[in-house]
N, C-alpha and C positions, 0 to 999 in steps of 0.2 A: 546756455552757459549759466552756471553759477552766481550767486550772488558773489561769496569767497573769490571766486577769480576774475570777476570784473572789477572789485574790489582793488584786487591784486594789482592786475593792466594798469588802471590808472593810476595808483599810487607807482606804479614803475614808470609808466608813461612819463611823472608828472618829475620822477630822479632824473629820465635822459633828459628833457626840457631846461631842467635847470643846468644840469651838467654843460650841455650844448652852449648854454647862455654864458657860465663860465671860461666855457674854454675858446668861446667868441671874442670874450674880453682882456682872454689872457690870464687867466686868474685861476691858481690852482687851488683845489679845494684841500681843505685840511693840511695846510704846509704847517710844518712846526716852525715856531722861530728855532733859527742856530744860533748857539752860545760862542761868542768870541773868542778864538784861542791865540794862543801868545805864541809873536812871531817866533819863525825856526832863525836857528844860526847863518843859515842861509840867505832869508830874506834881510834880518839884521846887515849882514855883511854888504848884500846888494844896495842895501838903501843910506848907508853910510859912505860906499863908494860912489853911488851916484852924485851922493849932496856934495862930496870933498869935490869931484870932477866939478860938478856946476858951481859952484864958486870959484875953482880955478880958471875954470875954462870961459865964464862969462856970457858975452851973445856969440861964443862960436863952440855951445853948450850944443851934442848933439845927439837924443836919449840913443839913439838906437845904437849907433856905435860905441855910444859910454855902456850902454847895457852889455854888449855882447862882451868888449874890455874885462870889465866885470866881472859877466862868467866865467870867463879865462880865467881871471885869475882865481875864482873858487877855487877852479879845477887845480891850479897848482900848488894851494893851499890844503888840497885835502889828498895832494900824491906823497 
């Protein structure tokens, strides 16, 4: 074998190694930060009717059925 491609092997070698060790970790390489974008009308609406609900509603506040209420009522805001 070549000098060039032994060369080569172990500089590859030495990428899966590291990669391995990465993805051991959980850690992805080269992740871009994402830039924060401004909530939709959507989520505004959801997150206004949750908070009116749990103030009304107090300790018998309760997310999943206040969530689904919620979406109901998108839907009949956008019929």
């Amino acid at each position: 074998m070549e000098t060039s491609d032994k060369n080569r092997i172990d500089s590859l070698e030495k990428e899966v190694n590291e990669l391995k060790l990465l993805i051991s970790k959980g850690v992805k390489k080269d992740k871009k930060p994402r830039e924060k974008r401004e909530p939709t009308e959507y989520n505004k609406f959801i997150k206004n009717y949750c908070d009116t609900q749990k103030q009304k509603l107090g300790d018998k506040y309760n997310h999943k059925s206040v969530f689904k209420e919620a979406a109901e009522e998108w839907s009949k805001t956008k019929k």
